[in-house]
C-alpha positions as semicolon CSV with decimal commas, in nm:
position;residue;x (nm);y (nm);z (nm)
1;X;0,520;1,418;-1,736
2;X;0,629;1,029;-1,749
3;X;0,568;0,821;-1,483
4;X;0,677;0,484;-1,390
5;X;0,397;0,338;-1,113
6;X;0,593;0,014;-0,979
7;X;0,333;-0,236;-0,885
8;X;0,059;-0,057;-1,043
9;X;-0,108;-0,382;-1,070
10;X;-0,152;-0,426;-0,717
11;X;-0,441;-0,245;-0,485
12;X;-0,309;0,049;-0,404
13;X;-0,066;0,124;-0,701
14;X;-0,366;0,071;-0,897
15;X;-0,584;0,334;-0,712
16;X;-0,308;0,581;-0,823
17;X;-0,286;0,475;-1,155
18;X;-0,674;0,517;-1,198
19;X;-0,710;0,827;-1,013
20;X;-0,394;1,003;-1,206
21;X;-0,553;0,891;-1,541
22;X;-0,879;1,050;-1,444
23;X;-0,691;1,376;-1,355
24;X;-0,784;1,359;-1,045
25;X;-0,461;1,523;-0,885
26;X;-0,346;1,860;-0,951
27;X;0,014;1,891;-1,081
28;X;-0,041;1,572;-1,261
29;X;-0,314;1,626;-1,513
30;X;-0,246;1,487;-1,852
31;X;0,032;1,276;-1,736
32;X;0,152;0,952;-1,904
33;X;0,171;0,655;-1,671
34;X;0,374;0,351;-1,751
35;X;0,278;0,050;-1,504
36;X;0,598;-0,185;-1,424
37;X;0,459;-0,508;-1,245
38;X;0,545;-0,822;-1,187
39;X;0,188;-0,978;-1,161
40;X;0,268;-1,268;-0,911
41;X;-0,032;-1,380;-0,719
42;X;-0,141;-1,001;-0,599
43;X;-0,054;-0,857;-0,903
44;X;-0,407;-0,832;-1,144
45;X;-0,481;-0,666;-1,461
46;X;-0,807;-0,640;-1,376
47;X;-0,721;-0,364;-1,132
48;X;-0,654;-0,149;-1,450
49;X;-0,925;-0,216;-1,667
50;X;-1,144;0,072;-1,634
51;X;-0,854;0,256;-1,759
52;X;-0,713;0,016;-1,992
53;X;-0,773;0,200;-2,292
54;X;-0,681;0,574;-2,216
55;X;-0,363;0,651;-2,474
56;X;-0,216;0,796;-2,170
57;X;-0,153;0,427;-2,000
58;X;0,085;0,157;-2,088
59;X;0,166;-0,205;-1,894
60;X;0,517;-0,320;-1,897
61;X;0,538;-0,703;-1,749
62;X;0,921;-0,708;-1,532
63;X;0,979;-0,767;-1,171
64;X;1,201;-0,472;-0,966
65;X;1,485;-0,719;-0,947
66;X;1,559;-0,748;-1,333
67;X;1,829;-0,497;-1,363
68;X;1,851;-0,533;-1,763
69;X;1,478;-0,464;-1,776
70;X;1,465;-0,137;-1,601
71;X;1,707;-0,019;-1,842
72;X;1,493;-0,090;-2,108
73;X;1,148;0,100;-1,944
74;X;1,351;0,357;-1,714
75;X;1,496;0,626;-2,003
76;X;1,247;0,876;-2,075
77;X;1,110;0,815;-1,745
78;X;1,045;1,158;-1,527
79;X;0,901;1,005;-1,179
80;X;0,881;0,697;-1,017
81;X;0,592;0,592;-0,782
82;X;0,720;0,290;-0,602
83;X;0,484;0,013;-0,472
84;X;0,629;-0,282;-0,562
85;X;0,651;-0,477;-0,292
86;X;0,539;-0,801;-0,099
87;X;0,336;-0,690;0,201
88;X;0,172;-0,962;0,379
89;X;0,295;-0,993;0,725
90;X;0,192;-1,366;0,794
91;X;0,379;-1,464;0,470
92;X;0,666;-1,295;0,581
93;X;0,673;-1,462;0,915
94;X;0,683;-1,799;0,685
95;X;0,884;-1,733;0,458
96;X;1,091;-1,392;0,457
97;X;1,336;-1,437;0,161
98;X;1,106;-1,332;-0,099
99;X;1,034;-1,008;0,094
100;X;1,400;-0,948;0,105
101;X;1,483;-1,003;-0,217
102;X;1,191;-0,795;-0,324
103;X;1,142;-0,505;-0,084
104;X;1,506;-0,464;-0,004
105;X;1,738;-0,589;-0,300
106;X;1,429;-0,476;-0,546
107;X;1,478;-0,115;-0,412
108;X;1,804;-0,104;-0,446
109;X;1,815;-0,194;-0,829
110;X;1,521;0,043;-0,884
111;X;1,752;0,297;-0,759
112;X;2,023;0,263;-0,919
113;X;1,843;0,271;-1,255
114;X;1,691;0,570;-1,143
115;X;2,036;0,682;-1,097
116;X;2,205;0,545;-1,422
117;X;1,926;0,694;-1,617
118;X;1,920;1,076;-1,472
119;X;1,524;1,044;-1,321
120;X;1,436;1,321;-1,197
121;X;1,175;1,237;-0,868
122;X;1,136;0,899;-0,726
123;X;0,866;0,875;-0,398
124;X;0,921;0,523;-0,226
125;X;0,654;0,440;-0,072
126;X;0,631;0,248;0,260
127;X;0,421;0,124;0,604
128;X;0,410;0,270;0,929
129;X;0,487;-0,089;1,004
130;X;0,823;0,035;1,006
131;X;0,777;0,226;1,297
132;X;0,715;-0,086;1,509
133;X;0,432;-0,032;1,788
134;X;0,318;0,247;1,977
135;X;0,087;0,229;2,342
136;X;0,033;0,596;2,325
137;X;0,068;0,920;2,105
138;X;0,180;0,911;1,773
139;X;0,491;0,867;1,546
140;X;0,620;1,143;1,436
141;X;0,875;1,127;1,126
142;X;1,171;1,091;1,308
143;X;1,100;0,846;1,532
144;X;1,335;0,551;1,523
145;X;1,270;0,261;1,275
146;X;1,200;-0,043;1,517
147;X;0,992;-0,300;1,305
148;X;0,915;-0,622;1,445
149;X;0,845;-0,813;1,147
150;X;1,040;-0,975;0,860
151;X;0,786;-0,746;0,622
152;X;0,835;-0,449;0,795
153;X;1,227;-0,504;0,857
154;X;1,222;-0,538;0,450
155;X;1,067;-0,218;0,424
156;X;1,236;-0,027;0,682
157;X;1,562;-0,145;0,499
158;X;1,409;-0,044;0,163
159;X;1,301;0,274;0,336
160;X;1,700;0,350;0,459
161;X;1,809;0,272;0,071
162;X;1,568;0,550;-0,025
163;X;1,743;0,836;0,180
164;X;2,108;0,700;0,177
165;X;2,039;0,802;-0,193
166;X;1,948;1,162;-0,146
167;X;2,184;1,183;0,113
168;X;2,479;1,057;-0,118
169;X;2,390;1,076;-0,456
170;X;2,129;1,385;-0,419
171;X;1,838;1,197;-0,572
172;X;1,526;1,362;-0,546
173;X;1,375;1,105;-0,315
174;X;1,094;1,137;-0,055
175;X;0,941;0,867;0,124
176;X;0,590;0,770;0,254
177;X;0,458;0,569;0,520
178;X;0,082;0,516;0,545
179;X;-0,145;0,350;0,800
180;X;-0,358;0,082;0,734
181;X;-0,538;0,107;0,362
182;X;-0,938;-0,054;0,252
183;X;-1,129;0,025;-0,029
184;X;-1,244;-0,166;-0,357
185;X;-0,974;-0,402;-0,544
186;X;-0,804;-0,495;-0,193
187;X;-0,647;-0,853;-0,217
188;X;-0,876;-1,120;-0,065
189;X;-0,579;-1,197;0,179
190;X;-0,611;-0,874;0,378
191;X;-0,805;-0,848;0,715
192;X;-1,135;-0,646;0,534
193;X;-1,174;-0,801;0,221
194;X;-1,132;-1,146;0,402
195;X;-1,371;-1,107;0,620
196;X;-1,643;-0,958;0,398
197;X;-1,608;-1,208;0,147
198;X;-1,667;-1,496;0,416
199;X;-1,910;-1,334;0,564
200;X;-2,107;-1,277;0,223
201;X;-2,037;-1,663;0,124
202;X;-2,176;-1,737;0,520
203;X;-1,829;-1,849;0,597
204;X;-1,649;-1,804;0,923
205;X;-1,385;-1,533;0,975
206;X;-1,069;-1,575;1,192
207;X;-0,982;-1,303;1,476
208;X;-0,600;-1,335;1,675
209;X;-0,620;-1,321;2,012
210;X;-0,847;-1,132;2,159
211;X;-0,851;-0,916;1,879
212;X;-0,714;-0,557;2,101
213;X;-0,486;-0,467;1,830
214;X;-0,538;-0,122;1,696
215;X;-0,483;0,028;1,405
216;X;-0,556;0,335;1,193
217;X;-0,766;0,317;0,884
218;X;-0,694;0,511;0,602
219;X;-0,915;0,459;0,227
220;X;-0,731;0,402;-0,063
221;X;-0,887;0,663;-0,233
222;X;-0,675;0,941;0,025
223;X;-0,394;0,747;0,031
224;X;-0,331;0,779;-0,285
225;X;-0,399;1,155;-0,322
226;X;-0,125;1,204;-0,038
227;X;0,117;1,015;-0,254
228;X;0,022;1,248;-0,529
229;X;0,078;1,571;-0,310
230;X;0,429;1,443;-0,211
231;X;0,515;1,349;-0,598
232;X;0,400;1,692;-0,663
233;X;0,522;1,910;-0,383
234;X;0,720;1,732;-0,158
235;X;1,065;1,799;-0,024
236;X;1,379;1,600;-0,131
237;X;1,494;1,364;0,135
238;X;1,168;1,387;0,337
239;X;0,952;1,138;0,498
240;X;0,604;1,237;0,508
241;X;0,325;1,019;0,753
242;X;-0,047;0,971;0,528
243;X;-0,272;0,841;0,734
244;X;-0,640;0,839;0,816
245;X;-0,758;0,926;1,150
246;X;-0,954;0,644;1,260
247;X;-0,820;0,439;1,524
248;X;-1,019;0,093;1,598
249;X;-0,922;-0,232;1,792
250;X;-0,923;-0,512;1,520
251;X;-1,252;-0,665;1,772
252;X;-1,397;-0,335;1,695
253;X;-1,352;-0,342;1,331
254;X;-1,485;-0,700;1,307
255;X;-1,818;-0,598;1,479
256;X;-1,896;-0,352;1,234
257;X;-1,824;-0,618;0,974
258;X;-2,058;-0,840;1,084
259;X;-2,331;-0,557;1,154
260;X;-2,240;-0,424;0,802
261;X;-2,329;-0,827;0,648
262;X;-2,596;-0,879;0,872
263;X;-2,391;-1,190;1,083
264;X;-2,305;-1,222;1,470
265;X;-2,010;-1,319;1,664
266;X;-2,128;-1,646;1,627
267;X;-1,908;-1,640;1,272
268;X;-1,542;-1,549;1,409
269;X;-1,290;-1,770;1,560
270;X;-1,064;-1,692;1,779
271;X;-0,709;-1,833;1,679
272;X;-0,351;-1,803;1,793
273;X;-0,218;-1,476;1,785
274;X;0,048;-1,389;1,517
275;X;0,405;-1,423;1,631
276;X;0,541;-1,071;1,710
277;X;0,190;-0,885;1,605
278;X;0,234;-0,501;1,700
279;X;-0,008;-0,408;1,954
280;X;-0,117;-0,044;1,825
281;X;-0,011;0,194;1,505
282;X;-0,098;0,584;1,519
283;X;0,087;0,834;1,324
284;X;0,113;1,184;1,341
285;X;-0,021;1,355;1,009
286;X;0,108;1,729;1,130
287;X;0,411;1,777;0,854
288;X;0,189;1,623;0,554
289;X;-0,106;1,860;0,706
290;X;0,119;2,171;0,714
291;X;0,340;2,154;0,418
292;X;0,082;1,973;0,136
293;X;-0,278;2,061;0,255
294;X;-0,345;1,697;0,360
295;X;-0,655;1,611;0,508
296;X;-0,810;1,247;0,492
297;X;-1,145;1,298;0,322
298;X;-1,339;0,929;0,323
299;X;-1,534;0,885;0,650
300;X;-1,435;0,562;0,758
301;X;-1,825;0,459;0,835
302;X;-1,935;0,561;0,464
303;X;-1,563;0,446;0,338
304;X;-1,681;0,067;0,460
305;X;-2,017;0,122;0,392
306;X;-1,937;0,167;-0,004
307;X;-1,664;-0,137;0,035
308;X;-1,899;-0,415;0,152
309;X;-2,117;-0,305;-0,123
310;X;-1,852;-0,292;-0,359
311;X;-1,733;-0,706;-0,274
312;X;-2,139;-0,763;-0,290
313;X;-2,118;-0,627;-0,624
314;X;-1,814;-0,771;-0,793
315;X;-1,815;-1,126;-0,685
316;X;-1,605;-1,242;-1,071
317;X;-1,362;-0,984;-0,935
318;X;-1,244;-1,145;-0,604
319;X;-1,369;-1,527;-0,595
320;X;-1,071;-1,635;-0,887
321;X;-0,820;-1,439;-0,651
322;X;-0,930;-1,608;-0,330
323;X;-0,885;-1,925;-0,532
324;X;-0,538;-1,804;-0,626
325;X;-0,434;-1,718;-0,259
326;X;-0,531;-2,043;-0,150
327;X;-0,284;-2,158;-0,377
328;X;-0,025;-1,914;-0,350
């Protein structure tokens, strides 16, 4: 098998390119992965170093939009994996054209060279973001798309694009949403490695409001095995949940940062709350659990355990990127 990994560069594509190249999922031992990425300010080759050098791995440079350049990497191609996408919420509350053109119109042209080209299994993957926010119970796969961000409005469109495809064309589509992902390689923008990073440098750490948000955190590591399950044995035109079973309030999660880098609330600031932040996220993991065999395997209090080490440990890794958000 072929794959394509779109945004492969990027934290969590990465974590599937490394784990697939290590055989790590069954169904897609030995398989050659091609890694399409743009590398724009998320986007790091570094993610794929430890990797770099198996035959079975290849890096094409392109961005999702370039029509011409899919048809150059897409023939020969028998699955797509697609991350590619801008994900940062507050960016998208600045400035939401790039996440349209890139989540939405992106999508679409990935698509239809999938199409042109005869590929036989694409899995989009996507946010429970989409779902918009939830006071109690779950989401369940068929809950209405209500997303109350410009990110998650470009993904929920991206996410409709997916299964208008299988339901006109018959593509062999399914889609993903996750929960909240952490583990090693996460972007120095996002709320965990920000806030061990400060906290190692001694730095202050911002929390909105009065930090009551909750979400659910799911590692990387199971994340990407659930993609992998779906690639492998998922059902055409299906949406499947992935997520990790550990509800916190974002006040919660911030204590056990500080406990875990030996700080006290003395280091966070309370600022403004986002404009439009989603109060809670929880979904429902039954259909993934029944059909595939899912279970999340990382316990989240060993999961964070092994990150802050990991951001103690590879300092060259994340200080240039930091750098490079500040600029971005």
């Amino acid at each position: 098998m072929k794959i394509l990994v779109t945004g492969g560069a990027g934290f969590i594509g990465s974590n599937f390119v490394r784990r697939t190249l290590q055989d790590a999922y069954p169904g897609l031992e030995g398989a050659d992965v091609v890694v399409y990425d743009a590398l724009t300010y998320s986007g790091n080759l570094e993610n794929l170093a430890p990797v770099a050098d198996s035959p079975r791995y290849s890096f094409v440079q392109g961005d999702i939009t370039d029509a011409a350049k899919l048809d150059e990497v897409i023939p020969g191609i028998d699955a797509i994996v697609h991350f590619a996408a801008e994900s940062h919420v507050d960016r998208s509350v600045r400035d939401s054209g790039v996440f349209v053109e890139t989540n939405v119109v992106g999508t679409q042209r990935l698509l239809d060279a999938a199409l042109r080209h005869g590929t036989e299994r694409f899995v989009h993957v996507s946010t429970d973001e989409v779902y918009g926010s939830i006071s109690e119970g779950s989401w369940a796969e068929d809950r209405p798309l209500e997303p109350n961000s410009p990110y998650s409005a470009s993904k929920a469109g991206s996410d409709l694009l997916a299964r208008s495809y299988h339901r006109t064309h018959g593509m062999n589509v399914s889609i993903t949403r996750c929960s909240n992902n952490y583990g090693p390689y996460h972007f120095p923008e996002k709320v965990i490695p920000l806030f061990v990073t400060n906290l190692i440098d001694d730095k202050h750490v911002p929390l909105y409001g009065e930090g009551n948000n909750i979400r659910d955190w799911l590692h990387v590591d199971d994340h990407t095995r659930g993609i992998a399950m779906v690639l492998v044995g998922g059902r055409a035109g299906e949406v499947y949940n992935i997520g990790g079973g550990t509800e916190l309030t974002n006040k919660e999660l911030t204590g056990m940062l500080l406990e875990a880098t030996g700080k006290d609330w003395s280091y966070v600031d309370r600022v403004q709350d986002r404009l439009g932040h989603d109060l809670r996220y929880s979904v429902d993991i039954s259909k993934i659990q029944a059909e595939l065999g899912y279970e999340p395997q990382v316990p989240f209090e060993q999961g964070l355990a092994d990150v802050v080490q990991w951001y103690r440990d590879n300092r060259a890794w994340w200080e240039p990127l930091k750098e490079r958000a500040a600029l971005a």
